[in-house]
C-alpha positions as CSV (number, residue, x, y, z in Angstrom):
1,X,-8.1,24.9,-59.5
2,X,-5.0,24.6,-57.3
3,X,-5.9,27.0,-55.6
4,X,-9.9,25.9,-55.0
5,X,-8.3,22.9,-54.1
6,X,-6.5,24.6,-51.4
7,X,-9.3,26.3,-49.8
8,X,-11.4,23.0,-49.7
9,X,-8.5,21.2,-47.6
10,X,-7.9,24.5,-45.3
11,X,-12.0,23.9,-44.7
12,X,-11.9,20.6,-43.7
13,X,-8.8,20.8,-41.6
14,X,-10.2,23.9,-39.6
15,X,-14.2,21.8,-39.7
16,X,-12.2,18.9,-38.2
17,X,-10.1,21.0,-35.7
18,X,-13.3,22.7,-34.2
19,X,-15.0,19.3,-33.9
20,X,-12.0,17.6,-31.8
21,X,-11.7,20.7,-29.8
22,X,-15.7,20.4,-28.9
23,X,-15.1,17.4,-28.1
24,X,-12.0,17.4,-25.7
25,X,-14.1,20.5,-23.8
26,X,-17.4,19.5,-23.6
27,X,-18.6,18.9,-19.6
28,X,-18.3,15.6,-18.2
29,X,-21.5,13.5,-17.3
30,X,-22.4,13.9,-13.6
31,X,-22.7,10.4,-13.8
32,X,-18.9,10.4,-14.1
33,X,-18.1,12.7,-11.2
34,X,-19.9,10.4,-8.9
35,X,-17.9,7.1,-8.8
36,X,-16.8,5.8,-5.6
37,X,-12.7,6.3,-5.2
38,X,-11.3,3.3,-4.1
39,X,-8.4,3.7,-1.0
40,X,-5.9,1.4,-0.2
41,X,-3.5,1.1,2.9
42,X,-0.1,-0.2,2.7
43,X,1.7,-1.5,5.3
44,X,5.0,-1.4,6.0
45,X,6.2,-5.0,5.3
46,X,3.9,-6.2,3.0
47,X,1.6,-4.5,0.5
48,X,-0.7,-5.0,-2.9
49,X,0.0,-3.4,-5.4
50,X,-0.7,-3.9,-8.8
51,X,-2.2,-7.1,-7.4
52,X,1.6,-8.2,-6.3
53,X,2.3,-9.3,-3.0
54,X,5.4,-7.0,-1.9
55,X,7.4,-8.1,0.9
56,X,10.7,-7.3,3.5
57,X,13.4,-9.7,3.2
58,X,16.0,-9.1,6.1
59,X,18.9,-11.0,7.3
60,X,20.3,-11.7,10.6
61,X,23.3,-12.7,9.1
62,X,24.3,-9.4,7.0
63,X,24.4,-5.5,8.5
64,X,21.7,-3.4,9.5
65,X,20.4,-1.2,6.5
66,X,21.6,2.6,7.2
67,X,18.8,4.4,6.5
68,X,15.1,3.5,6.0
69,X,14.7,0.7,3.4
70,X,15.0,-2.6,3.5
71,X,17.9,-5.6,2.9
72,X,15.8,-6.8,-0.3
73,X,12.5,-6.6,-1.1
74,X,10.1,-9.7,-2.9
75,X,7.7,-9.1,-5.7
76,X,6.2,-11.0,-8.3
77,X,8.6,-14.4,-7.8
78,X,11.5,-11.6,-8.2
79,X,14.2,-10.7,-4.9
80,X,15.6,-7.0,-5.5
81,X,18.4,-7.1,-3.4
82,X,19.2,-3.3,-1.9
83,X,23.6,-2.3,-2.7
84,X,25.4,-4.3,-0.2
85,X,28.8,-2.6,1.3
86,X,31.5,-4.6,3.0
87,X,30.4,-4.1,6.3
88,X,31.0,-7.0,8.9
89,X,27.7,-7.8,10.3
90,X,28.4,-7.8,13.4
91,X,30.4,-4.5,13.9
92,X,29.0,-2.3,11.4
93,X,32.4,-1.2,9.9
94,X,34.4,-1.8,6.6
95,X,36.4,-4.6,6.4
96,X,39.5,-3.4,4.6
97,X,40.9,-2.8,1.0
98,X,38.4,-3.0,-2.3
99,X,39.2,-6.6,-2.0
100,X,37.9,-7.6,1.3
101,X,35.1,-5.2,0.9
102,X,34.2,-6.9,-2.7
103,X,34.2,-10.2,-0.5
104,X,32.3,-9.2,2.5
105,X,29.9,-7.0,0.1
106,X,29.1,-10.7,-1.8
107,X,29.3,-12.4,1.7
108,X,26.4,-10.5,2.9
109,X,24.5,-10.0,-0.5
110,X,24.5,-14.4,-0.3
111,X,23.1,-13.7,3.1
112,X,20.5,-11.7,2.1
113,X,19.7,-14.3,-0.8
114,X,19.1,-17.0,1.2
115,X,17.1,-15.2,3.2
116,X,14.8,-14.6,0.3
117,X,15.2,-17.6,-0.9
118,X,17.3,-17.2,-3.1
119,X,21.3,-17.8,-4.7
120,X,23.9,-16.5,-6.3
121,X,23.0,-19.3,-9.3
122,X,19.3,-17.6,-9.8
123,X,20.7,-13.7,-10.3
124,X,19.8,-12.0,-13.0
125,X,21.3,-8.4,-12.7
126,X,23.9,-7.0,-11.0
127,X,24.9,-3.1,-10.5
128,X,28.5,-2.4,-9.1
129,X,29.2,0.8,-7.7
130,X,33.2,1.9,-7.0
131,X,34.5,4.8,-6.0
132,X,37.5,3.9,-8.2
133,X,37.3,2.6,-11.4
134,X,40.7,1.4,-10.9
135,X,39.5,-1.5,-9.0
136,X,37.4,-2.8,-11.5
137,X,39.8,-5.7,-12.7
138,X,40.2,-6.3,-8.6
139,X,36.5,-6.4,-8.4
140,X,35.7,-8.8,-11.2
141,X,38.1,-11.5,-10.1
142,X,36.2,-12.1,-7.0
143,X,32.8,-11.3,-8.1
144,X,33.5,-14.4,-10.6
145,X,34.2,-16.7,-7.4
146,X,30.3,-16.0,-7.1
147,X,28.9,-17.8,-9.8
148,X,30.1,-21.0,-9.8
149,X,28.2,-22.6,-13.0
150,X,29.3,-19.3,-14.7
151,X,26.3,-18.7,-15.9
152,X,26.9,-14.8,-15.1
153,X,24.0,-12.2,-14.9
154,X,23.5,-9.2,-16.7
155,X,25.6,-6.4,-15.1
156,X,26.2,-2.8,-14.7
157,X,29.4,-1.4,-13.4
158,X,29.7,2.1,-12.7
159,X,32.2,4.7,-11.0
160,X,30.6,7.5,-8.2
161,X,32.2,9.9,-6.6
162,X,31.2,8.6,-2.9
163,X,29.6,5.2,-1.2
164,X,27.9,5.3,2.2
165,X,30.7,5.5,5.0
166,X,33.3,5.9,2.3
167,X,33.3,2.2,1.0
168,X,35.0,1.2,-1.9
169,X,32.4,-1.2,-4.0
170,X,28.6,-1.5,-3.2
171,X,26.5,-3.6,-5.0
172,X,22.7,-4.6,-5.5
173,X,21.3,-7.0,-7.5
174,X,17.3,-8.5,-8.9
175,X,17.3,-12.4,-8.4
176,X,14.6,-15.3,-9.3
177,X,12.8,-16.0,-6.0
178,X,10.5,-18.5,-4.3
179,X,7.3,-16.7,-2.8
């Protein structure tokens, strides 16, 4: 009877195999092939997607990006804030030692912010890049200068082997945003 019992479960399983397989390969409806396909075109400031408005944020008052993307970006009441070097804004160049980047980095990050409408008070996550872990205790004393009702974001610190024009600390963060 095992064995029966066996063969009658082997049936079903191969019956119910053959039927899914029919089917996932059975050819689909004309009706089906004929639907209109529905474009859209993004421009290159604002966009909809997902029915979210998308929008450039830039600052005056903090550098130039280096390469094609954008200071921050607004979506869905959020500011995503691109990594911020310590470049002065108005020459371009590094300011210094991991300190005075770490400054001019948050300097021009607060910038950007308020450009978005934003602040330091309505940031929710931070990522810190250094090119030596080293400087992390450095780093955290004046990032915590920052957020003054120490109500401090979720954060990510990590080491890499480079930053763009060999800084010492970049760092990007997602704020709360007024549209």
């Amino acid at each position: 009877t095992w064995g029966a019992s066996c063969r009658q479960t082997a049936s079903f399983t191969y019956s119910l195999v053959c039927c899914l397989l029919s089917l996932l390969f059975r050819p689909v409806p004309k009706m089906l092939t004929r639907l209109p396909v529905r474009r859209t075109v993004a421009r290159a400031t604002s966009a909809r997607r997902n029915f979210a408005t998308v929008t450039s944020v830039n600052s005056l008052d903090a550098p130039k990006a280096i390469g094609p993307y954008s200071q921050a970006v607004r979506a869905n009441g959020f500011l995503f804030v691109s990594g911020c070097l310590g470049l002065n804004p108005h020459t371009g160049e590094l300011t210094g030692d991991v300190e005075q980047q770490a400054k001019q980095a948050l300097d021009n990050m607060s910038n950007v912010l308020k450009a978005g409408n934003s602040t330091f008070d309505k940031v929710v996550k931070t990522t810190i890049f250094l090119a030596d872990m080293s400087d992390f205790p450095k780093v955290n004393e004046i990032y915590a200068k920052y957020f003054p009702s120490k109500q401090f974001p979720a954060r990510s610190t990590v080491a890499v082997k480079t930053l763009p024009k060999n800084g010492l600390v970049e760092i990007e963060c997602i704020a709360v945003s007024a549209e």
